[in-house]
LUMKE-272239 format. One record per atom (N, C-alpha, C): atom name; residue in three letters; x, y, z. Coordinates in steps of 0.1 Angstrom, whole numbers, plus 5000, padded with zeros to 4 digits. Example, Ala and Ser with C-alpha at 12.3 -4.5 7.8 and 13.67 -1.06 7.14 Angstrom:
<lumfis>
atom/res/x/y/z
N/Ala/5132/4943/5078 $
CA/Ala/5123/4955/5078 $
C/Ala/5132/4967/5078 $
N/Ser/5128/4978/5071 $
CA/Ser/5137/4989/5071 $
C/Ser/5129/5000/5079 $
</lumfis>
This chain:
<lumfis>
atom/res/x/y/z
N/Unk/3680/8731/4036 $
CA/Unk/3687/8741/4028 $
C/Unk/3686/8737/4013 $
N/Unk/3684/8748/4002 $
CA/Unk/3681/8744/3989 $
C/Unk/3696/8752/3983 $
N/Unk/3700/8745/3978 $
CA/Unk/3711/8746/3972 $
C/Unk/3708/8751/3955 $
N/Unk/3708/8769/3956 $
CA/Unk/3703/8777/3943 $
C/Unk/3716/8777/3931 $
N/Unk/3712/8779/3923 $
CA/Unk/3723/8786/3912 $
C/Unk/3721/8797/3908 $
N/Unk/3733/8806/3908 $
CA/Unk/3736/8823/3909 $
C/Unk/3727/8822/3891 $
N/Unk/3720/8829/3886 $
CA/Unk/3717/8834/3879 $
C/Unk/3718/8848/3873 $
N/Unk/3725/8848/3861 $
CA/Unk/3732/8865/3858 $
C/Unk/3718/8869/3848 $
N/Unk/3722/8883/3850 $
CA/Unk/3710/8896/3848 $
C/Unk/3707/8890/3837 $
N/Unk/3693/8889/3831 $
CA/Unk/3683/8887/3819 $
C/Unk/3684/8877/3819 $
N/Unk/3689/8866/3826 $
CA/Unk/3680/8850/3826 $
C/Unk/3674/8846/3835 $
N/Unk/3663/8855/3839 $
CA/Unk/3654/8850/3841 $
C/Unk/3658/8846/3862 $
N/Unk/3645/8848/3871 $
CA/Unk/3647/8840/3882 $
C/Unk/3638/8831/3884 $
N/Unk/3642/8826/3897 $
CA/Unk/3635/8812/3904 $
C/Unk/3629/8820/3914 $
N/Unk/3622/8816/3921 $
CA/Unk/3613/8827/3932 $
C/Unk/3607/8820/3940 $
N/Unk/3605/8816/3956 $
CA/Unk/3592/8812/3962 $
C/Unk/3582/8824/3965 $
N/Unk/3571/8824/3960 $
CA/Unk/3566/8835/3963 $
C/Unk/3556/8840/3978 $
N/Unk/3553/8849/3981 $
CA/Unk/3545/8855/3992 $
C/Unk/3533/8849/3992 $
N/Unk/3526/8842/4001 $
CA/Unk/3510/8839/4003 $
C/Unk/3504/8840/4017 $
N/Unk/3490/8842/4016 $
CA/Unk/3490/8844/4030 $
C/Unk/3481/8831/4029 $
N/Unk/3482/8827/4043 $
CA/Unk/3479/8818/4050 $
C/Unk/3460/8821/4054 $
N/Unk/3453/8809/4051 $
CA/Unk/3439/8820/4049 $
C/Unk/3432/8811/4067 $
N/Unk/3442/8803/4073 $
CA/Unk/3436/8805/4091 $
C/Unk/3441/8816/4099 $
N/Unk/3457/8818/4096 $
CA/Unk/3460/8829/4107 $
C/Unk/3462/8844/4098 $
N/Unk/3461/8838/4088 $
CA/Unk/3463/8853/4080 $
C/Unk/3481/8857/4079 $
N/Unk/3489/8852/4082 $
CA/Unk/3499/8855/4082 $
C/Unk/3506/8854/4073 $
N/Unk/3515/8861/4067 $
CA/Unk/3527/8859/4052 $
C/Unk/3538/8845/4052 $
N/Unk/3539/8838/4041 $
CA/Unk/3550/8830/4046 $
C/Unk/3553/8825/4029 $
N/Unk/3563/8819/4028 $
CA/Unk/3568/8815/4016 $
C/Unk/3556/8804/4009 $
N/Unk/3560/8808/3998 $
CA/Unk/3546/8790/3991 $
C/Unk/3554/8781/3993 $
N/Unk/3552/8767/3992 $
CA/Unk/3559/8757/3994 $
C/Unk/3565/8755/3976 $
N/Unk/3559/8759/3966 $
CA/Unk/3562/8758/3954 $
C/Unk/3569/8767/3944 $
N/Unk/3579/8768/3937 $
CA/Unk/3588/8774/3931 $
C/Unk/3579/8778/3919 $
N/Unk/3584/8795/3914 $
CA/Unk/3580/8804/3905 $
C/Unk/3591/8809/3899 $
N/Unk/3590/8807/3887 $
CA/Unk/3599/8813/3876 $
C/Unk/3594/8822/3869 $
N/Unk/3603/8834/3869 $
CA/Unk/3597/8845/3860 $
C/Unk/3612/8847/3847 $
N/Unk/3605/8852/3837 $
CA/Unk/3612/8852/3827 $
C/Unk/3609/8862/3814 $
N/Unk/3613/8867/3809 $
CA/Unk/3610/8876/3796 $
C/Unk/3607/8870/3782 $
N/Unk/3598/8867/3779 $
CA/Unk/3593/8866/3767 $
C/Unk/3587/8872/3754 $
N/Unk/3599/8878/3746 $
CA/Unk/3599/8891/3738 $
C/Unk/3595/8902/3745 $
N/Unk/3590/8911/3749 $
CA/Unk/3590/8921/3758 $
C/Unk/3583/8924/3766 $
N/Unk/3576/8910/3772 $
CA/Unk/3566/8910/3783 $
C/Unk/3572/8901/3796 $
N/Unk/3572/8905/3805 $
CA/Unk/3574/8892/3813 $
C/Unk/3567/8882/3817 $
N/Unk/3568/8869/3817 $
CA/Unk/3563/8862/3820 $
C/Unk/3562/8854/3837 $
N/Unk/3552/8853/3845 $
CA/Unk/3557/8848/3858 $
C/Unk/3548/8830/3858 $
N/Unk/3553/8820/3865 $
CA/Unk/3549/8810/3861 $
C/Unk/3552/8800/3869 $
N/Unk/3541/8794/3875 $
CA/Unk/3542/8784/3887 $
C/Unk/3544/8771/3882 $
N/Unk/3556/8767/3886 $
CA/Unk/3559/8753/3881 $
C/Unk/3557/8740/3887 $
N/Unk/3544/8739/3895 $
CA/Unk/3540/8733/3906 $
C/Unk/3550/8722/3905 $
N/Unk/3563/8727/3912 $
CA/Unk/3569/8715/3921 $
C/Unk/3576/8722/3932 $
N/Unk/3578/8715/3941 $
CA/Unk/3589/8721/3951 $
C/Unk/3603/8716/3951 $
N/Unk/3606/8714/3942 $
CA/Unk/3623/8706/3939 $
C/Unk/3626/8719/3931 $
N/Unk/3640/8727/3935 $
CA/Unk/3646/8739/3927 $
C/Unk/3653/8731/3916 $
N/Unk/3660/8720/3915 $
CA/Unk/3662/8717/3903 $
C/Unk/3655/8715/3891 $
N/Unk/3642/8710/3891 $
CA/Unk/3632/8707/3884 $
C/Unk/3629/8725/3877 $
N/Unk/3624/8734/3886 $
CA/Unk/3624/8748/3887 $
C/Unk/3629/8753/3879 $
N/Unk/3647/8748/3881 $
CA/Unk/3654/8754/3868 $
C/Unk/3659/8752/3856 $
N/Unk/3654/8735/3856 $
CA/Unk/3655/8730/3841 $
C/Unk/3642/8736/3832 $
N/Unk/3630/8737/3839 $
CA/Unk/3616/8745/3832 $
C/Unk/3617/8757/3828 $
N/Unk/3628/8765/3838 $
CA/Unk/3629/8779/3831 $
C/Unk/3641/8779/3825 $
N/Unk/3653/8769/3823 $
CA/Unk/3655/8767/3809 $
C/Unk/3650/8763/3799 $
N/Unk/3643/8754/3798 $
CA/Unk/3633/8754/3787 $
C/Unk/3626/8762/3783 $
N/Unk/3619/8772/3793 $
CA/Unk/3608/8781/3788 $
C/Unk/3623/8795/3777 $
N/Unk/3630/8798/3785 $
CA/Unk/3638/8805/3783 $
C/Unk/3643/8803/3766 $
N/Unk/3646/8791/3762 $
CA/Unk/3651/8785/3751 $
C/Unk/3640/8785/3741 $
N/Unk/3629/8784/3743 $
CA/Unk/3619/8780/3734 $
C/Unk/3612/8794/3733 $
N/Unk/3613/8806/3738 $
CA/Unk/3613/8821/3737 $
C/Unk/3624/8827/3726 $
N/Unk/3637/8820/3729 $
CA/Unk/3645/8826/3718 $
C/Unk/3644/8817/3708 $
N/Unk/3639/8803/3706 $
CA/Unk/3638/8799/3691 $
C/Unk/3624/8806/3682 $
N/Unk/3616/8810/3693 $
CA/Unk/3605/8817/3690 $
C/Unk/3609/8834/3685 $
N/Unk/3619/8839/3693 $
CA/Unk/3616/8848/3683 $
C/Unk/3630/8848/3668 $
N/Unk/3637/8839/3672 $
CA/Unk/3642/8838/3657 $
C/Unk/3639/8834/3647 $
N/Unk/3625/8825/3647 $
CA/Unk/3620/8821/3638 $
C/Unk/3615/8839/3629 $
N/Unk/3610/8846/3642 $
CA/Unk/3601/8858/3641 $
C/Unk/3609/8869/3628 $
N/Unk/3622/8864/3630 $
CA/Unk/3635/8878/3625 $
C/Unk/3629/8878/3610 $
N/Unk/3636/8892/3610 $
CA/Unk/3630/8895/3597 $
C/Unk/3639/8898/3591 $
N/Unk/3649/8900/3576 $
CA/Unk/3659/8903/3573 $
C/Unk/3658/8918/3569 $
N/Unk/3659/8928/3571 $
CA/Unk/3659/8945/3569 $
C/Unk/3663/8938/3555 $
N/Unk/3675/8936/3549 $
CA/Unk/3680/8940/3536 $
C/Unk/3675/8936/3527 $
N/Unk/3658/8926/3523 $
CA/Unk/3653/8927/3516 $
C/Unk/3653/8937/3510 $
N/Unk/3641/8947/3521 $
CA/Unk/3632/8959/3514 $
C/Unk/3642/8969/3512 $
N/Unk/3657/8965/3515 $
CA/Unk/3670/8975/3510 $
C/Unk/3675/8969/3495 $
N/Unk/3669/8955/3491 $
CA/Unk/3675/8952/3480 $
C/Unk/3659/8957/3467 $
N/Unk/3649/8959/3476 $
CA/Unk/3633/8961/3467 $
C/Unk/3638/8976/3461 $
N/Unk/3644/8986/3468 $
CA/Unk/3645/8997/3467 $
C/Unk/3655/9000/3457 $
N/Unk/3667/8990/3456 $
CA/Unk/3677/8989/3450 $
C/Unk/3672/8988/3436 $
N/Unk/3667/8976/3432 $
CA/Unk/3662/8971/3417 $
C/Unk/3652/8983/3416 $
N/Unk/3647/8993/3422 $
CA/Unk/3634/9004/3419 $
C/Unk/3643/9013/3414 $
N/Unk/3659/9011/3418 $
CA/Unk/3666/9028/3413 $
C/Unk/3671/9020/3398 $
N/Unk/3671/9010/3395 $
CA/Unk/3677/9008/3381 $
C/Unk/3670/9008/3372 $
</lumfis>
């Protein structure tokens, strides 16, 4: 039994995913943990080749964290081109 952590809406999940089995052809879980996550407005899905869920969820904290320093770097401040427009009416 793998003992998961509840994850709340927009952070991202942990996932074993669907594969088929290529002697009997049949569906069954991978043995390896996938983390999907949002990365500015695309999502991202991403095999963490390990089968330890803890490992799983420290990667998609990291991926998670290093998406929001990435897009804060990105921010742009609106009130320049509100102060460009300013000095244009004086």
């Amino acid at each position: 039994m793998v003992k998961t952590v509840k994850l709340k809406r927009g952070e991202g999940s942990i996932v074993q995913l669907k594969q088929r089995d290529p002697n009997s052809g049949e569906r069954r879980d991978s043995k390896l943990w996938s983390i999907l996550y949002c990365a500015g407005t695309r999502q991202v899905r991403e095999n963490t080749k390990t089968n330890d869920y803890s490992k799983a969820y420290n990667m998609l904290i990291e991926r998670r964290d290093r998406c929001r320093r990435a897009q804060a770097r990105r921010f742009r401040y609106p009130t320049l081109s509100v102060r460009r427009h300013l000095r244009q009416l004086h």
